[in-house]
C-alpha positions in Angstrom: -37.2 -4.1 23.2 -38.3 -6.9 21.3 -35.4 -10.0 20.1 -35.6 -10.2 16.6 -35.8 -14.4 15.7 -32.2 -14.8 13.3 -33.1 -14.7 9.3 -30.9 -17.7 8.9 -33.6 -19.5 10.3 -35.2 -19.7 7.0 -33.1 -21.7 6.0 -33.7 -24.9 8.4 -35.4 -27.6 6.5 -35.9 -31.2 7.8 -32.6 -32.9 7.1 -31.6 -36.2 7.3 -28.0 -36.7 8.7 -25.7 -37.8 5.8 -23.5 -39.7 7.9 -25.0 -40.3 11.4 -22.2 -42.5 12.2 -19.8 -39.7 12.4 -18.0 -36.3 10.9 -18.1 -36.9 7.2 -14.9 -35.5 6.9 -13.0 -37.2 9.9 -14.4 -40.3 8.7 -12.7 -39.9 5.6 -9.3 -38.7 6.9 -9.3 -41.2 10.0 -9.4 -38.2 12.5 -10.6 -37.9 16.1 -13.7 -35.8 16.7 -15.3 -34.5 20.4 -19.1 -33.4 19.4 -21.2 -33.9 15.8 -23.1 -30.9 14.5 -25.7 -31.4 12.2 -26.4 -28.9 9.4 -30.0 -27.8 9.2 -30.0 -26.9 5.7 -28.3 -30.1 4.1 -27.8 -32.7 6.4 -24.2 -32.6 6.6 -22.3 -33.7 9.8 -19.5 -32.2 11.2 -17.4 -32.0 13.7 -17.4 -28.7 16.7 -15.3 -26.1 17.2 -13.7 -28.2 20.0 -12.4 -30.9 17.8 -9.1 -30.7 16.0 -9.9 -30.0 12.3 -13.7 -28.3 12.9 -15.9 -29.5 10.1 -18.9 -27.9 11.0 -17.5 -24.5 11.1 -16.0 -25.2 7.6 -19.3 -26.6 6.3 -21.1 -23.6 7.2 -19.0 -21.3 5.7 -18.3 -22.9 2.6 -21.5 -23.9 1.9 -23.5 -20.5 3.5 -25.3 -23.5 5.4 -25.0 -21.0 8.5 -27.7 -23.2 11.0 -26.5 -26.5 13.0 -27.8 -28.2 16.3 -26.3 -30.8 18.0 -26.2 -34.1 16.8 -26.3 -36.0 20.3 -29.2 -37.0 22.5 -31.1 -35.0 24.6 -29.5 -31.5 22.9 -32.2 -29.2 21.5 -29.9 -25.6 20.8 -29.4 -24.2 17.7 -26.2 -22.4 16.4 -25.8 -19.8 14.1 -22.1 -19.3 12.7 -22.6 -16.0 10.8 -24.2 -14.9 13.9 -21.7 -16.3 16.3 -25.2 -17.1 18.9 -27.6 -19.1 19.6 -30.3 -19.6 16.8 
């Protein structure tokens, strides 16, 4: 049985991150954040599902922008949130 690649994946493009220095959000709002996730679509950054206020998650259902991978050294996974697996 052959793994069918995820159709979000379409949707990666090369993105810049908008704010490398941090969560866009928690940046904004002065809030603590454990891991970045960058948005392959748009080039947003949020924050993961382990920190308080979850950007990423937000991002990616707001926006349909449903494709992040880590924004941290040395991490090469890709996420899909409509999916809830790896991408």
């Amino acid at each position: 049985m052959a793994i069918e690649p995820d159709p979000h994946l379409s949707m990666v493009h090369d993105v810049t991150p908008s704010t490398p220095e941090g969560c866009e959000e928690c940046l904004l709002l002065g809030s603590p954040w454990v891991h970045l996730r960058l948005c392959l679509t748009c080039g947003h950054v949020g924050c993961c599902d382990s920190s308080p206020l979850k950007h990423a998650r937000s991002h990616a259902y707001a926006e349909q922008h449903p494709i992040v991978e880590p924004l941290e050294a040395g991490e090469t996974w890709r996420w899909c949130y409509a999916h809830e697996a790896m991408a």
